[in-house]
N, C-alpha and C positions, 0 to 999 in steps of 0.2 A: 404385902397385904397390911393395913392399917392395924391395929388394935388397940381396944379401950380396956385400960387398967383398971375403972371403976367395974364395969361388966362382966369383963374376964371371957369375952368373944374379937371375932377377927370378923374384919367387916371389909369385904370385897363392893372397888370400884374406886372413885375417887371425893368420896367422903371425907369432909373436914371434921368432923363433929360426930359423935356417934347417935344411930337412929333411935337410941331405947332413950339414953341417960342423959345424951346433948352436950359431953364431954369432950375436951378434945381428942382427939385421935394421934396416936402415933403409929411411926413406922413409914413404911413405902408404899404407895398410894398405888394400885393394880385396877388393868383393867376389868370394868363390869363385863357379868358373865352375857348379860344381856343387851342387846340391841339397842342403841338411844330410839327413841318416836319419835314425830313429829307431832307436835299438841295442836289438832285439830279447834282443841278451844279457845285457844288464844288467838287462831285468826278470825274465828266466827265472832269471836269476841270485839275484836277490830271491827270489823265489816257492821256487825251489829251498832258499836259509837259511832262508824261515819256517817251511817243511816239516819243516827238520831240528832247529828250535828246536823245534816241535810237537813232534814223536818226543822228543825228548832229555826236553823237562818230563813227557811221557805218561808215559818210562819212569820218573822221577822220583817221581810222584806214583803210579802204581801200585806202585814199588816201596818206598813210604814207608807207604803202606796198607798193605801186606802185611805190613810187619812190626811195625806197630801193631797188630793182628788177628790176626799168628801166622798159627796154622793152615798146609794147604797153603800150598807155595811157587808159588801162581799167576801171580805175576809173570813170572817168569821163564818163561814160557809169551809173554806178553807181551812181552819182551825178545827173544825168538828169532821171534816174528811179525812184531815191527819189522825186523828185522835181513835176513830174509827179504823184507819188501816192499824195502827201500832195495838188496839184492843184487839181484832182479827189474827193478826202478826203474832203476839206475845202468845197466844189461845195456840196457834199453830206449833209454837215453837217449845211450850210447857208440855204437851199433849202430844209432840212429833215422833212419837218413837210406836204408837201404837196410830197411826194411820185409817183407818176404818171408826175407831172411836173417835179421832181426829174432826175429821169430813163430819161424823154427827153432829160433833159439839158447835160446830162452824156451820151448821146448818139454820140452829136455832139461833144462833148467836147473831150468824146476816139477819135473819128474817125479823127479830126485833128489832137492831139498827135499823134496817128498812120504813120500820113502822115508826120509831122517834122520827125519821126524818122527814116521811109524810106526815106525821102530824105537828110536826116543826114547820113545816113548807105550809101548811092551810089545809093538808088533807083533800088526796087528789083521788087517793083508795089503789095507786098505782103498787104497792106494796104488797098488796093482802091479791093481787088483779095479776100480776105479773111477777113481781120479785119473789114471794112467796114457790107458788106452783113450779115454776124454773130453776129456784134453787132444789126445790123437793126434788123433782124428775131426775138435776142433773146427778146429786148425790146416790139417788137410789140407783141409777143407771153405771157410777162411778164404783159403789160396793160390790156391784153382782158382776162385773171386769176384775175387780182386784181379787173377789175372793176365788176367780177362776185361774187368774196368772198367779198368786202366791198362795193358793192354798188354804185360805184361812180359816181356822176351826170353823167345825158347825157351830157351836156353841154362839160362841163369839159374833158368827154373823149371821144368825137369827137374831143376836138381841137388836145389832146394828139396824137391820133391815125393820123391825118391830117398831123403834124408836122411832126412825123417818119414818116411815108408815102414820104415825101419829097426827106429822104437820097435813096428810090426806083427809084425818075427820076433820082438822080444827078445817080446814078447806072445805068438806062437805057439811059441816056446820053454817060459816060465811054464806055457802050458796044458799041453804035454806033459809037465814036469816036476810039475804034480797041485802045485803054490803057487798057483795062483788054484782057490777053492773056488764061486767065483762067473761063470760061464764069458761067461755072455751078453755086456755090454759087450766085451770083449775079442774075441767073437766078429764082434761090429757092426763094432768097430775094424779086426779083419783083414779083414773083407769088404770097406768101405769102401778099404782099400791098396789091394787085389786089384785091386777093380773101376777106381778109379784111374791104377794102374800098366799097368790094360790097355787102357784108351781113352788113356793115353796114347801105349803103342807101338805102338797100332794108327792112331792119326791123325797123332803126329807121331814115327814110329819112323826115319825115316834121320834126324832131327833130334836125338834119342835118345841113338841108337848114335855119331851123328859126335861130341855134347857128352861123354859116357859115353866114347871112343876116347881124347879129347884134356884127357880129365879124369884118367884112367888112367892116360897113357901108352901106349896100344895100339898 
């Protein structure tokens, strides 16, 4: 077993160095008590740079056409769709361990990209008309499966569900205000809150009101 003269401990494994003092170690080097791992982060790590070498040549190479070709600046269409997955990506990938807060945060987060890019494109209202109601639906429809196969606190997914539930007024605000020309989806979308929000304070309403009290401040 190794040991450091400066520390006056024995240090199992094969340690050059000691872990406190950073001295060198003597002695015979023994094996760790414990298992080596495989570091899960250092490949995600990989796969994460190829990813971003992909994007960077993509925008590269579509941006070197485009200007051999002239014409529209379709690139740059391309440039902000990159830019857009890796902002989605990153949000995914900071926020991945909690899943359900996940899917929230990426709720809101399409739903304004959507909207920079119809009002980048001329403003077609295809955003607030479709992208919008669709991402709400799928999400809320996505929380109330997951919190059935894992389980997930009441607490927790009432706030979730509360939260999406939100982008339902900015929706039934839009239709009152005559900016969605296209009512249906949106209508699906607030039905689906509704129906939601009512089975849930109707099955788990003192659980509700106590998460909603102490979320509040009440």
């Amino acid at each position: 077993m190794k040991y450091c003269e400066n520390c006056k401990i024995s240090v199992r494994g094969t340690y050059s160095h000691c872990p406190l003092c950073n001295a060198v170690l003597t002695g015979e080097a023994e094996e760790s008590a414990f298992p080596a791992l495989e570091s899960h982060h250092k490949r995600r790590k990989l796969w994460l740079s190829i990813l971003a070498l992909a994007s960077v040549a993509g925008c590269v190479v579509c941006g070197t056409i485009n200007f051999l070709l002239q014409g529209m600046p379709w690139s740059l269409f391309v440039f902000a769709g990159v830019a857009c997955f890796w902002l989605t990506f990153s949000l995914a990938i900071y926020k991945g361990r909690n899943i359900p807060k996940t899917l929230v945060w990426e709720v809101f987060l399409v739903s304004a990209l959507a909207v920079v890019w119809d009002l980048g494109t001329g403003w077609h209202a295809w955003s607030i008309e479709y992208v919008l109601p669709i991402v709400c639906m799928g999400v809320m429809v996505t929380l109330s499966i997951f919190a059935r196969l894992y389980r997930v606190p009441s607490g927790s997914f009432i706030v979730y569900i509360c939260l999406d539930a939100l982008l339902g007024i900015v929706q039934l605000v839009l239709l009152f205000t005559g900016l969605v020309e296209v009512p249906l989806p949106s209508l699906l979308s607030i039905g689906l809150c509704v129906v939601t929000l009512a089975a849930l304070f109707l099955f788990r309403g003192r659980n509700a009101k106590e998460e909603l009290r102490r979320r509040l401040h009440l």
